[in-house]
C-alpha positions as CSV (number, residue, x, y, z in Angstrom):
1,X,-77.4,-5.4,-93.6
2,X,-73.5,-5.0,-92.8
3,X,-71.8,-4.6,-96.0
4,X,-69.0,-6.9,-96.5
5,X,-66.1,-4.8,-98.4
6,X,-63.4,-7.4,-97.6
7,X,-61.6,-9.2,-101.1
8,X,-59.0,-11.4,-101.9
9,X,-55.7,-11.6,-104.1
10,X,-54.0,-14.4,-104.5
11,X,-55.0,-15.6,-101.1
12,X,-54.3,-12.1,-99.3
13,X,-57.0,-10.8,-97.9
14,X,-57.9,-6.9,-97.7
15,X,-60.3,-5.4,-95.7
16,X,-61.5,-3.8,-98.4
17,X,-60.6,-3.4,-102.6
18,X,-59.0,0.2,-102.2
19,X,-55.5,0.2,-102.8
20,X,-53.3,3.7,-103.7
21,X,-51.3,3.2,-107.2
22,X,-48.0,3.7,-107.2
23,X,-46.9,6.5,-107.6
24,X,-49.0,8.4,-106.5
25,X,-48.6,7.3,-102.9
26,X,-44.8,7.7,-102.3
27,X,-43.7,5.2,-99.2
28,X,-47.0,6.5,-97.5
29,X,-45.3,9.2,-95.4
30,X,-46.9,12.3,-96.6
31,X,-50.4,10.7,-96.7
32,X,-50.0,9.1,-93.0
33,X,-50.0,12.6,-91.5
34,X,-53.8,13.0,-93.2
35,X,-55.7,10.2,-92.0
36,X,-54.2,6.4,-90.5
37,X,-53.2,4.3,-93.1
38,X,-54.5,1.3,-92.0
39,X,-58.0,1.9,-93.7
40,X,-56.6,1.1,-96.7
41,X,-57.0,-2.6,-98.1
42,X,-53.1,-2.1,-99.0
43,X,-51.1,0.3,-101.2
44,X,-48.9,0.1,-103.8
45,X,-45.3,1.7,-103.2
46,X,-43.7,4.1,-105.5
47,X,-42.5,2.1,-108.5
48,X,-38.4,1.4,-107.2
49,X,-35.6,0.3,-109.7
50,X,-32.0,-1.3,-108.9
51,X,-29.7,2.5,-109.1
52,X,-31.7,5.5,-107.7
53,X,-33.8,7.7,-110.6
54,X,-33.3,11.3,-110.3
55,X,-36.1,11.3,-113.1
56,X,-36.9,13.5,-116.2
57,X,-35.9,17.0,-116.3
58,X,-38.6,19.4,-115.5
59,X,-41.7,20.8,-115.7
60,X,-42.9,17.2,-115.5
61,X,-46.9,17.7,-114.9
62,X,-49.2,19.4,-117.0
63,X,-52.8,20.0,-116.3
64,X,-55.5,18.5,-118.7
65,X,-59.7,18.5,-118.0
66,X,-60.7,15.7,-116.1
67,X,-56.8,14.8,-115.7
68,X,-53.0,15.2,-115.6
69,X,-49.8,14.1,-117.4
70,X,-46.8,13.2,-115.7
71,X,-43.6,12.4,-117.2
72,X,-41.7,11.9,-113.8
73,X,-39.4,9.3,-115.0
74,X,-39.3,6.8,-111.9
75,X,-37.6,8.9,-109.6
76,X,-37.0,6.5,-106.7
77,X,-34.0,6.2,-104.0
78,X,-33.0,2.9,-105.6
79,X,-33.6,-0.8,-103.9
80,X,-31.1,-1.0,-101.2
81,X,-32.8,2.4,-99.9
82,X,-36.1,1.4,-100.1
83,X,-35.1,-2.0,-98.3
84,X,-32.7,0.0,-95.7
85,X,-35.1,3.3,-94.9
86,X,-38.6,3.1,-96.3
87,X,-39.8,-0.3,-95.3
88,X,-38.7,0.2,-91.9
89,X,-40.3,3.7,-91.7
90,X,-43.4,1.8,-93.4
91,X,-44.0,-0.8,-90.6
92,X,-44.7,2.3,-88.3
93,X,-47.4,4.3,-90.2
94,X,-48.7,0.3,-92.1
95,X,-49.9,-2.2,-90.3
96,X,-50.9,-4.1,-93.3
97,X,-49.1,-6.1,-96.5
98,X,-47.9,-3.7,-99.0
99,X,-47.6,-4.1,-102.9
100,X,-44.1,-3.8,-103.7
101,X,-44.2,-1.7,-107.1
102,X,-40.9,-3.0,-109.2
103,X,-39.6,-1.0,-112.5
104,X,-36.8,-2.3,-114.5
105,X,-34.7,-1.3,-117.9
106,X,-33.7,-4.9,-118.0
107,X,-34.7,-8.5,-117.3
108,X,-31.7,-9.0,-115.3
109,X,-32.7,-5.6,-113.6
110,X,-36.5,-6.7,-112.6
111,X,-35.0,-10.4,-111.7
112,X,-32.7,-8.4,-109.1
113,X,-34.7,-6.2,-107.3
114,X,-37.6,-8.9,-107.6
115,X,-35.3,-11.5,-105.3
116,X,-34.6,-8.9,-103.2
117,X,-38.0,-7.4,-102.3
118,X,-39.2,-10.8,-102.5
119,X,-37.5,-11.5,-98.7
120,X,-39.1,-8.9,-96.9
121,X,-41.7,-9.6,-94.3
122,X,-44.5,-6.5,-95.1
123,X,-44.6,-7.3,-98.8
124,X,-47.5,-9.5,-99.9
125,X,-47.3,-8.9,-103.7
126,X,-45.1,-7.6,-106.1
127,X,-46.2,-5.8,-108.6
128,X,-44.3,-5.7,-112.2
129,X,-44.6,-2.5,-113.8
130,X,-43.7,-3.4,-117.9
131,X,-45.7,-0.2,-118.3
132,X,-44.3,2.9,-117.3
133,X,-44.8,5.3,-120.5
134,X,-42.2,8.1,-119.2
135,X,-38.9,6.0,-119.6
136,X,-36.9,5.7,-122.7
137,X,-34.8,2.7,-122.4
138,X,-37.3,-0.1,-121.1
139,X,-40.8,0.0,-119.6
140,X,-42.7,0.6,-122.5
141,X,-41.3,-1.5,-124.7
142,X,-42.0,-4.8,-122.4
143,X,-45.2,-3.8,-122.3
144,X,-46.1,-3.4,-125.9
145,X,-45.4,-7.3,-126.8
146,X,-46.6,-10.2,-125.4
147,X,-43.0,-12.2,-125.8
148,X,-41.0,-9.5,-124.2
149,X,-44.0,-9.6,-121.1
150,X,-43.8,-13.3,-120.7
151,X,-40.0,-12.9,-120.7
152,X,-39.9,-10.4,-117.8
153,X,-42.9,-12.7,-116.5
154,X,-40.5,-15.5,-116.3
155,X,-37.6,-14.1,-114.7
156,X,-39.4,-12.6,-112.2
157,X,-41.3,-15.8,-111.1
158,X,-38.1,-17.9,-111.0
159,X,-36.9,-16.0,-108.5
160,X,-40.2,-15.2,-106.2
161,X,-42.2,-16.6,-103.8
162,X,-44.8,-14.1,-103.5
163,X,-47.6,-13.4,-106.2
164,X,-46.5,-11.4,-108.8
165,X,-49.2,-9.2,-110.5
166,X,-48.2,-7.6,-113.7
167,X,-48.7,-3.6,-114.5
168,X,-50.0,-3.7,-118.1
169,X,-50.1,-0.6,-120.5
170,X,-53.0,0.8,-122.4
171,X,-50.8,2.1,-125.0
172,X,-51.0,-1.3,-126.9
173,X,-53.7,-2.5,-130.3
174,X,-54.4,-5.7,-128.0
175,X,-54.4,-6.4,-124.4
176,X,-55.8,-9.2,-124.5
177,X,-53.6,-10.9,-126.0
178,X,-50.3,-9.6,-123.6
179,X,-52.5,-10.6,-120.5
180,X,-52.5,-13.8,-121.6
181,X,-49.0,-14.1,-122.5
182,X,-48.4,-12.7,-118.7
183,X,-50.8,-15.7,-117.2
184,X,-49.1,-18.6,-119.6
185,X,-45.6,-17.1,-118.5
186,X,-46.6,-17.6,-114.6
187,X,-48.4,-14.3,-113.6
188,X,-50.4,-14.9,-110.5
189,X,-52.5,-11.8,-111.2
190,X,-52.4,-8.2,-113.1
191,X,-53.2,-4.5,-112.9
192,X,-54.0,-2.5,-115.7
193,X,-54.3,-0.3,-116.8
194,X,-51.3,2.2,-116.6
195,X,-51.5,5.8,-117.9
196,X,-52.1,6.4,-121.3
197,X,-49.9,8.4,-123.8
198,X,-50.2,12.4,-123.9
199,X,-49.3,15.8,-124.6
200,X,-50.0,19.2,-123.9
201,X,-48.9,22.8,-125.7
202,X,-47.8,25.6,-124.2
203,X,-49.7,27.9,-127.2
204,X,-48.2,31.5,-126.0
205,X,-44.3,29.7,-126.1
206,X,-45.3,27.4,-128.8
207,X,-43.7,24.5,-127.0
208,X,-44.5,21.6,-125.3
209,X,-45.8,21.9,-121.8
210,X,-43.4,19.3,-120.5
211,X,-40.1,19.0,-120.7
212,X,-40.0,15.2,-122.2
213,X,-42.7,16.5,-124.9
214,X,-45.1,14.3,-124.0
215,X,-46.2,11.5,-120.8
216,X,-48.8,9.5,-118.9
217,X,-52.3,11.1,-119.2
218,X,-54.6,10.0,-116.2
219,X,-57.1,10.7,-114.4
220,X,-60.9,10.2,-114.6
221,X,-61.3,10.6,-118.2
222,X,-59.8,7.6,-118.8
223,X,-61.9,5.6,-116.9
224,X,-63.9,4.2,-119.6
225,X,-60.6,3.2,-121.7
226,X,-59.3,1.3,-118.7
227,X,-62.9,-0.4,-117.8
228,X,-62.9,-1.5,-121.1
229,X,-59.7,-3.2,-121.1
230,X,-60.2,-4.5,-117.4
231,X,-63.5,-6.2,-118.9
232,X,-61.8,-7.8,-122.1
233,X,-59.3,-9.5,-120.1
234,X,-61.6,-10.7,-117.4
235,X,-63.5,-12.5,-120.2
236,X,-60.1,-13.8,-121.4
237,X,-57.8,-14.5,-118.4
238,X,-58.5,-16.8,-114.9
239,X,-56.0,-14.8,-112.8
240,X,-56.9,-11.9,-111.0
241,X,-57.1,-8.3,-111.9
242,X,-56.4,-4.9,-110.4
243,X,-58.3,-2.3,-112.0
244,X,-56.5,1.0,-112.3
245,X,-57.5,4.1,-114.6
246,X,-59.5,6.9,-113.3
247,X,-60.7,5.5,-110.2
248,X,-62.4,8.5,-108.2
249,X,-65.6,7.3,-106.3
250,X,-67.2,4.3,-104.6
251,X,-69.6,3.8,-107.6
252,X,-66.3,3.4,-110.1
253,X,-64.9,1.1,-107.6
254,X,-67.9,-1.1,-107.8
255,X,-67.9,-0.8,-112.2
256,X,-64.4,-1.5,-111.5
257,X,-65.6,-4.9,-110.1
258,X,-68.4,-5.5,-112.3
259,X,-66.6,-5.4,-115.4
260,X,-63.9,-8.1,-113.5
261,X,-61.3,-6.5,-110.9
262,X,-61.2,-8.0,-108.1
263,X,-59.4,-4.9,-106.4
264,X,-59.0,-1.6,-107.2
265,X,-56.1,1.1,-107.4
266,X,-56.8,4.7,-106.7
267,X,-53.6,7.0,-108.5
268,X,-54.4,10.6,-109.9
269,X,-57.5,11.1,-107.3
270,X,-54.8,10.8,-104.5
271,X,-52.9,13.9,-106.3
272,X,-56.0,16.1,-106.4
273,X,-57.5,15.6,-103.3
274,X,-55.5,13.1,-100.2
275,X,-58.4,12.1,-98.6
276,X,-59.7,10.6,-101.8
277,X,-59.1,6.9,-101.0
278,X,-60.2,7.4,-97.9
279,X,-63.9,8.7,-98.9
280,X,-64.2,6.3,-101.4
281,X,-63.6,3.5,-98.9
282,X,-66.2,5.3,-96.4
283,X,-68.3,6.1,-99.3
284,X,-68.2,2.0,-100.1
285,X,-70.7,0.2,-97.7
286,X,-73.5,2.8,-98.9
287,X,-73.7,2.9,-102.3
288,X,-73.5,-1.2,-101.5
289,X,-76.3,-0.8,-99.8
290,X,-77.7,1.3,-102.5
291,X,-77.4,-1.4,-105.0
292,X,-78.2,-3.9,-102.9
293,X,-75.1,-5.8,-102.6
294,X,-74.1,-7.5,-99.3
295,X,-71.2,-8.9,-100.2
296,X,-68.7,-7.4,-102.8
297,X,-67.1,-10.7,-103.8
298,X,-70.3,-11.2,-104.9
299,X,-70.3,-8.8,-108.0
300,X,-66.6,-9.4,-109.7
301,X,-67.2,-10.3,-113.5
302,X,-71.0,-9.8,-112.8
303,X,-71.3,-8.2,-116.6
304,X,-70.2,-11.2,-118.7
């Protein structure tokens, strides 16, 4: 039996459902001098706004068991330099469609770089991050109500021709209920879940480990939270999902796609180890075998 790890969003096909979050990833330059890139099913660039981001003061990372909090603040070179420098730099170490990752403080800010990522060649989706925990002035709060998603929804699709998947927070009482906003506004698809809120102390100096008090806990021991959340909305919601949260091994990758994902994105694993998405992606066709699945299409939304 030759296992078949190949899926599909919104009629782009991956090789397989491993994708790097964003993030986590950068443009891909680091990782490229580990293994090829082209293994991957895609990856999901580091998430770019209109102005470049410095990001939050530091220390920005604290260690946690089973997982780390960041509260890096979206530092990105802006759109016109990821447009100018890293897509071109991209199309030599990528071979593949990327996932644009898009951040915003504004609608009028997502709508803009949105229509501008939108017209280059590589991208194959964008992805709408209304989820980022670490900003003060936007991310968070878009996420947190399903008006203010459909809104950014909206705009976004008005402007597009690409799919646009939506980066949903865990930091809300109902998901549900914001993914569905997202699909009625237009959303062609969605990835949750983002990092959840957290905070570590610094018990000697009696202060907060990070600079910005607190930020986005992942890692694995979120896992079960964003299954959870990934499986609620499958029940609810026709478009596709990306499950992210905790991914670290071929068997979470097929839970992922049990519970409803139809992909998957690997973030904090890449941080502790950079071969991570690469194991779990060799890892993939024998634990399919293990479970005696041929085809991995063939198990997304299997637990109803």
């Amino acid at each position: 039996m030759v296992a078949d790890t190949s899926v599909t969003l919104s009629g782009l096909r991956l090789d397989n459902p491993v994708i790097p979050a964003s993030g986590t990833f950068g443009y891909g330059r680091e990782f490229s001098e580990f293994y090829d890139l082209d293994i991957l099913g895609s990856f999901s660039f580091k998430g770019t706004t209109r102005e470049p981001r410095f990001g939050n003061p530091t220390p920005r990372i604290a260690e946690c068991t089973s997982g780390i909090i960041n509260s890096v603040g979206l530092q990105n070179p802006g759109i016109d330099a990821v447009i100018e420098h890293e897509l071109p730099h991209l199309r030599t170490i990528f071979h593949k469609p990327v996932i644009a990752n898009i951040s915003g403080f504004s609608i009028d800010e997502y709508r803009y770089c949105c229509e501008r990522i939108d017209k280059e060649e590589q991208v194959g989706i964008i992805e709408v991050n209304i989820s980022c925990p670490n900003v003060r002035h936007g991310g968070m709060s878009f996420g947190t109500s399903p008006e203010c998603a459909a809104e950014v929804t909206r705009a976004v699709k008005e402007v597009t021709t690409k799919p646009v998947y939506v980066k949903l927070s865990p930091n809300v009482t109902d998901i549900v209920s914001i993914a569905r906003a997202c699909e009625d506004a237009g959303a062609d698809g969605l990835c949750l879940v983002n990092t959840m809120m957290g905070m570590r102390i610094d018990t000697v100096r009696r202060r907060a480990v990070i600079a910005n008090k607190a930020g986005g806990f992942s890692g694995a021991a979120i896992f079960p939270v964003a299954l959870r959340m990934v499986w609620q909305t499958a029940q609810a919601c026709r478009i596709p999902i990306i499950g992210c949260g905790g991914v670290s091994s071929a068997a979470d990758v097929i839970e992922m796609m049990m519970a409803g994902a139809s992909a998957v994105e690997v973030g904090t694993a890449n941080l502790l180890n950079p071969y991570a998405c690469k194991e779990i992606i060799e890892a993939l066709p024998a634990e399919m075998e293990r479970l005696g699945i041929e085809k991995l299409t063939d198990i997304i939304g299997a637990v109803k």
